[in-house]
FILOVO-235890 format. One record per residue (C-alpha): residue in three letters; x, y, z. Coordinates in steps of 0.02 Angstrom, whole numbers, padded with zeros to 5 digits, always signed. Layout:
! residues N
ALAXYZ;...
//
This chain:
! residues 358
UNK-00189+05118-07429;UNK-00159+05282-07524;UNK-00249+05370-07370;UNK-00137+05319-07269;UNK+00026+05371-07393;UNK-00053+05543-07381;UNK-00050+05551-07197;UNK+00146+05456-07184;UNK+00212+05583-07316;UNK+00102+05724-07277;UNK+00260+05801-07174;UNK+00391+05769-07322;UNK+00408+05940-07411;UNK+00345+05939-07582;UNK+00455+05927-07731;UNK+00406+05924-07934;UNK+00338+05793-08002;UNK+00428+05684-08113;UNK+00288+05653-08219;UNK+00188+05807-08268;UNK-00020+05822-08264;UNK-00018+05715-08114;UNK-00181+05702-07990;UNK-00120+05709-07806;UNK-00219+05526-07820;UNK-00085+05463-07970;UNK+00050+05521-07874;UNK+00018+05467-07724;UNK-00026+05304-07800;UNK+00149+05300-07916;UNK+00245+05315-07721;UNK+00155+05160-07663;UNK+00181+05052-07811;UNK+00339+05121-07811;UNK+00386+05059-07645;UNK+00298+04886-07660;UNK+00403+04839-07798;UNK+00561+04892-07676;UNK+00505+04791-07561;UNK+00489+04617-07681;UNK+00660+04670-07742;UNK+00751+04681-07576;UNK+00758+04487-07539;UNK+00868+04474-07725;UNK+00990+04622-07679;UNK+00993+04534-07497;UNK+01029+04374-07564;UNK+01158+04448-07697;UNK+01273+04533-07568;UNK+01290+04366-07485;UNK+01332+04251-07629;UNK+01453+04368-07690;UNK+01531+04382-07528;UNK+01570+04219-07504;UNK+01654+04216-07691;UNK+01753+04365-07648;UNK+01817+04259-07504;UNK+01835+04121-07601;UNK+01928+04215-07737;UNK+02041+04295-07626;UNK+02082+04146-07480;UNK+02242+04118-07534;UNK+02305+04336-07554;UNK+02215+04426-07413;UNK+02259+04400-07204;UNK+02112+04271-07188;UNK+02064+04348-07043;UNK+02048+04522-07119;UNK+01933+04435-07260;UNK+01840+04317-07136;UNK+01814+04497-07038;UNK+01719+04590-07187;UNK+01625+04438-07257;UNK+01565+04423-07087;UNK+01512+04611-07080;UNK+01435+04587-07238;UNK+01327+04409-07177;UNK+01275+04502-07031;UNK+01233+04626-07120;UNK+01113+04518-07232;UNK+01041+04434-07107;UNK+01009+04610-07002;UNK+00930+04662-07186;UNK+00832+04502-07214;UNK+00760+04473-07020;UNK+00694+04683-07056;UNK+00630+04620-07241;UNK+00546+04465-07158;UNK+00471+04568-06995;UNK+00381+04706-07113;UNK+00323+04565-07241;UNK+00256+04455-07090;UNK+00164+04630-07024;UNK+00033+04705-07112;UNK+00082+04770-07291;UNK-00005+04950-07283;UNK+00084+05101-07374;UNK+00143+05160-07204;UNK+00245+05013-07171;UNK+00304+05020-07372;UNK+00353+05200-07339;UNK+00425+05161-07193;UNK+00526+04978-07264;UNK+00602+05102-07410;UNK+00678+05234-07292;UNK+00769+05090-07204;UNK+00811+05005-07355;UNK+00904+05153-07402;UNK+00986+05177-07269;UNK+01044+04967-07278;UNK+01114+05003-07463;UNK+01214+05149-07423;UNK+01297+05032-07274;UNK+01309+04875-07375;UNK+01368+04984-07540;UNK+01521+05057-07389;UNK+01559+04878-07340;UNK+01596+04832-07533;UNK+01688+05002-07551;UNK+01796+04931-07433;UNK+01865+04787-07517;UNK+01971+04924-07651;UNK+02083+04985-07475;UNK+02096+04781-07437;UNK+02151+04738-07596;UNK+02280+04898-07601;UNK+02362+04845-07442;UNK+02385+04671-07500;UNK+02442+04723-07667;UNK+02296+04685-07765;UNK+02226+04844-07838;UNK+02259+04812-08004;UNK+02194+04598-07974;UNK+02035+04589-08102;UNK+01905+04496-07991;UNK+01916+04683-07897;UNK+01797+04797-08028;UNK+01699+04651-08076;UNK+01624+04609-07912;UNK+01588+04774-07880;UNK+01518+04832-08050;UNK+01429+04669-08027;UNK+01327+04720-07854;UNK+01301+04890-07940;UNK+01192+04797-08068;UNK+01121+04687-07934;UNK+01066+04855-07854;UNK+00988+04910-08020;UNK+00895+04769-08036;UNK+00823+04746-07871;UNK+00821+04910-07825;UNK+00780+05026-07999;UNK+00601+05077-07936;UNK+00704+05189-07817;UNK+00843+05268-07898;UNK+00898+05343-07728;UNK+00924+05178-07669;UNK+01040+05131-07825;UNK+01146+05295-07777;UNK+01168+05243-07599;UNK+01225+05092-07622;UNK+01343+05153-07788;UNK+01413+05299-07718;UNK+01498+05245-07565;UNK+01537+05086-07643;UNK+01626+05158-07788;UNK+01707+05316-07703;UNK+01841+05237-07600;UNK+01880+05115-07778;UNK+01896+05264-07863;UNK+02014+05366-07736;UNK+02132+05208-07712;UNK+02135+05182-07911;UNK+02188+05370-07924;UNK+02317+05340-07793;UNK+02389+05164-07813;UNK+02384+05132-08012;UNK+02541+05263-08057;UNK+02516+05351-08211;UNK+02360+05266-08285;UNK+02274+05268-08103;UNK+02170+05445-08147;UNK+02115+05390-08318;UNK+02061+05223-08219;UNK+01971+05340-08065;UNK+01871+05430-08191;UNK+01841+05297-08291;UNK+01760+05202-08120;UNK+01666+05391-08078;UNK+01591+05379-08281;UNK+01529+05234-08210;UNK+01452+05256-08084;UNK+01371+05435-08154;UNK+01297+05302-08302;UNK+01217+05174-08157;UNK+01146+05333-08069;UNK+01070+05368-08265;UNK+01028+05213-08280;UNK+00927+05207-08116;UNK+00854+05374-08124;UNK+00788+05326-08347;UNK+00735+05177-08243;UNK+00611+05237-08107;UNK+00561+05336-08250;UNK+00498+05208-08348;UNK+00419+05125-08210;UNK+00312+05304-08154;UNK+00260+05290-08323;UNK+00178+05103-08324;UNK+00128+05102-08155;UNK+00017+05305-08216;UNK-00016+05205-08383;UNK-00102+05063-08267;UNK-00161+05168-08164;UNK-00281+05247-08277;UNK-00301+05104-08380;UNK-00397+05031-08235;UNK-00486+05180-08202;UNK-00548+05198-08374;UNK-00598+05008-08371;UNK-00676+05017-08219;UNK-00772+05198-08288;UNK-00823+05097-08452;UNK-00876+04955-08354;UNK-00983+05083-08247;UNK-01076+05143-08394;UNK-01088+04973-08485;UNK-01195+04926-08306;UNK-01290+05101-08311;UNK-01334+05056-08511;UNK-01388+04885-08481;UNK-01491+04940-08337;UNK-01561+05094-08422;UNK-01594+04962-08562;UNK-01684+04838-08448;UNK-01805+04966-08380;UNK-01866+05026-08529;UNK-01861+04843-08586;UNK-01990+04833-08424;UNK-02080+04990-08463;UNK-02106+04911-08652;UNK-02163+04739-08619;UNK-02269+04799-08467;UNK-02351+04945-08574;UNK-02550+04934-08624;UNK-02483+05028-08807;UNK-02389+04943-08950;UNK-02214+04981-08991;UNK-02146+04941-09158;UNK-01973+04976-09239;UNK-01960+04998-09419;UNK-01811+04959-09529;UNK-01761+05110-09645;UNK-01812+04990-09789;UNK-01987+04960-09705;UNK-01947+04795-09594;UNK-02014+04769-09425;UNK-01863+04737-09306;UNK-01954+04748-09147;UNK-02133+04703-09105;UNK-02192+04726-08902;UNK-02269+04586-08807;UNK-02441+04672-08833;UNK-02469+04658-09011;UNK-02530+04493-08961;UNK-02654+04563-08884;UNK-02705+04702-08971;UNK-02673+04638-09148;UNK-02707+04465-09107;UNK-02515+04408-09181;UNK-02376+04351-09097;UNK-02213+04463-09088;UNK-02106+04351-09170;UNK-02224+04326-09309;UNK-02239+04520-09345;UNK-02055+04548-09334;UNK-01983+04511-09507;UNK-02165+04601-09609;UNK-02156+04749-09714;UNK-02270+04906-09683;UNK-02352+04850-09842;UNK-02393+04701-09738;UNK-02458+04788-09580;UNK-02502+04946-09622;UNK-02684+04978-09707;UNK-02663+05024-09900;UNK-02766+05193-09860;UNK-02650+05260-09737;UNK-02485+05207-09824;UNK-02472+05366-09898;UNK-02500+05466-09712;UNK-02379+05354-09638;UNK-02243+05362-09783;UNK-02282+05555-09758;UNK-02249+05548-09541;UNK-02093+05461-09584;UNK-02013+05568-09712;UNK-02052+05728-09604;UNK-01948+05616-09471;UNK-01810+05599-09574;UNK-01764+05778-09538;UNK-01829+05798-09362;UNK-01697+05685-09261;UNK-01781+05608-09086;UNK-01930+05719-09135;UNK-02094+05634-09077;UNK-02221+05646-09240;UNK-02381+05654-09219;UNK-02481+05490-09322;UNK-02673+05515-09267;UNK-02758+05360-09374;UNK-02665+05213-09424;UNK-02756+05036-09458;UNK-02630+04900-09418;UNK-02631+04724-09471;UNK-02556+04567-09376;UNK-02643+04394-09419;UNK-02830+04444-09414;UNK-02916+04621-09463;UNK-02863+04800-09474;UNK-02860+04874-09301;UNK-02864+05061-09290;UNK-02733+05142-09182;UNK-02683+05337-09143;UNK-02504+05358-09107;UNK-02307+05414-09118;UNK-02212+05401-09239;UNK-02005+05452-09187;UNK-01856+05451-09281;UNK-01722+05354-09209;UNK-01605+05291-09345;UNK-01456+05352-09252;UNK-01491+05302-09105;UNK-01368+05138-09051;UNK-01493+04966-09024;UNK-01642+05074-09103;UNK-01590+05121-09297;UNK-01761+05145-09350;UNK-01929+05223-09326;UNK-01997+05190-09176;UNK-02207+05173-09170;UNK-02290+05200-09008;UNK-02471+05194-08988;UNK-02650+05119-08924;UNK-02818+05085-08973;UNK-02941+05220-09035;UNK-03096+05177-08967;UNK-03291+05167-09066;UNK-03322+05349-09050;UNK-03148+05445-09109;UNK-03138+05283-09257;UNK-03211+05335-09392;UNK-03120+05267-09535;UNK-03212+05166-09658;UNK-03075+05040-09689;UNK-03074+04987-09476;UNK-03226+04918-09510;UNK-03181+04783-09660;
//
């Protein structure tokens, strides 16, 4: 979809950004979202102009030449339905951000005619007299808000429709009220300078929470990404572990076994859930306590730093086994925090350790 934006508005000359630090991406992707939400709002300022239409005419039945009145509500029903046949034909095609860029043009263009049409009504009610009747600003301040509402993504569209619905108000107010009419003219132009605010603070505030969702998602879907990458990382070296012919073994700070791999029960002849929970005073050979205490508090210094640990005799449920391994410091290391033991078997000829042998 926001390839083919690019190519519909790739023609349009640029102009500033509304929001700053914008990607071409974001801002191509505020213009789409920007013209979907147009496009839901059109059936509500479609079905506006004809309900208050038919009011006006019943309002006015009894003041206004009924066939002058029966003349512009007609405009204006023909009008809606010419508006809501063109809503219907792009909603029934396919809803790509060509056809939304293409809807909003023509939706503009419908607002500034249907915003003339309702301009209209101040010259009808100055011929008949009724310029100063009350039902006059209220229905049209009243399609002005409808055209915030359904239309405040776009705050172009909200000036098409006010200006030329306001304008000719304005002029036959200045005209046709004596003395007050000016005050009453500018006071109708104040107004309509506050709905174009209004509309333009609006489409503001809806660039910012579609960019705001925008890169919410992104970041999600960026987290999400490296949640995957961190569970798979995790699995493999899960696999690597498990399928390893050394034993691995994670040690508390305080000493505690927090991780035991599948092959301590074969090389130390104890399950892994039975030497997860021991001490190293449980599974480490009194005689090379000390060397081990020694590795681990030259670790403490030496971050991810493999250690050398050449003899070790480790115990699970049956005798000391000698083994020749790593020892690596990994206390700050998220899912580790501890002191990770890697190592295998030394065989008859490099064991010579008295104690291997009890």
């Amino acid at each position: 979809m926001i390839a083919e934006l690019q190519t519909a508005i790739s023609k349009v000359p640029s102009r500033k950004a509304q929001l700053k630090g914008l990607t071409q991406v974001e801002a191509v992707k505020i213009k789409v979202e920007r013209y979907a939400l147009l496009f839901r709002g059109a059936p509500v300022a479609i079905g506006a102009s004809a309900i208050n239409a038919a009011l006006t005419l019943a309002v006015v039945w009894s003041d206004i030449d009924r066939s002058v009145m029966f003349g512009w509500a007609g405009a204006i029903l023909l009008l809606t339905a010419l508006r809501f046949s063109i809503w219907w034909r792009y909603r029934s095609s396919r809803t790509s951000a060509r056809n939304l860029s293409r809807f909003a043009r023509v939706h503009v263009f419908f607002m500034a005619l249907n915003g003339a049409m309702w301009g209209a009504l101040g010259p009808i009610f100055f011929v008949y007299g009724l310029i100063d009747h009350a039902f006059l600003p209220f229905v049209v301040a009243g399609t002005t808000a409808v055209a915030i509402v359904s239309a405040g993504a776009s705050w172009r569209a909200v000036l098409a429709f006010t200006i030329p619905a306001l304008a000719p108000l304005a002029v036959v107010y200045a005209i046709a009220s004596g003395p007050d009419g000016f005050a009453i003219a500018g006071v109708v132009i104040l107004y309509g300078m506050a709905m174009t605010y209004i509309a333009m603070t609006t489409q503001r505030m809806i660039d910012r929470s579609i960019l705001l969702h925008t890169r919410n998602v992104n970041m999600f879907s960026e987290l999400q990404r490296r949640v995957d990458e961190a569970n798979e990382a995790e699995q493999r070296f899960r696999a690597l572990v498990e399928a390893s012919q050394e034993v691995t073994i994670i040690f508390s700070p305080e000493g505690k076994v927090t991780y035991a791999s599948p092959s301590v029960a074969r090389l130390l002849n104890a399950q892994p859930e039975v030497v997860v929970g021991l001490t190293t005073k449980d599974i480490v050979h009194p005689d090379d306590m000390a060397l081990f205490r020694a590795v681990g508090e030259k670790s403490l210094s030496n971050l991810g730093e493999v250690m050398s640990l050449p003899h070790v005799c480790l115990k699970g449920e049956g005798a000391y086994v000698p083994f020749s391994g790593r020892l690596t410091n990994m206390l700050y290391v998220p899912g580790v925090e501890g002191f990770v033991f890697s190592g295998g078997l030394l065989d008859e000829a490099q064991s010579h350790h008295i104690h291997a042998a009890e």
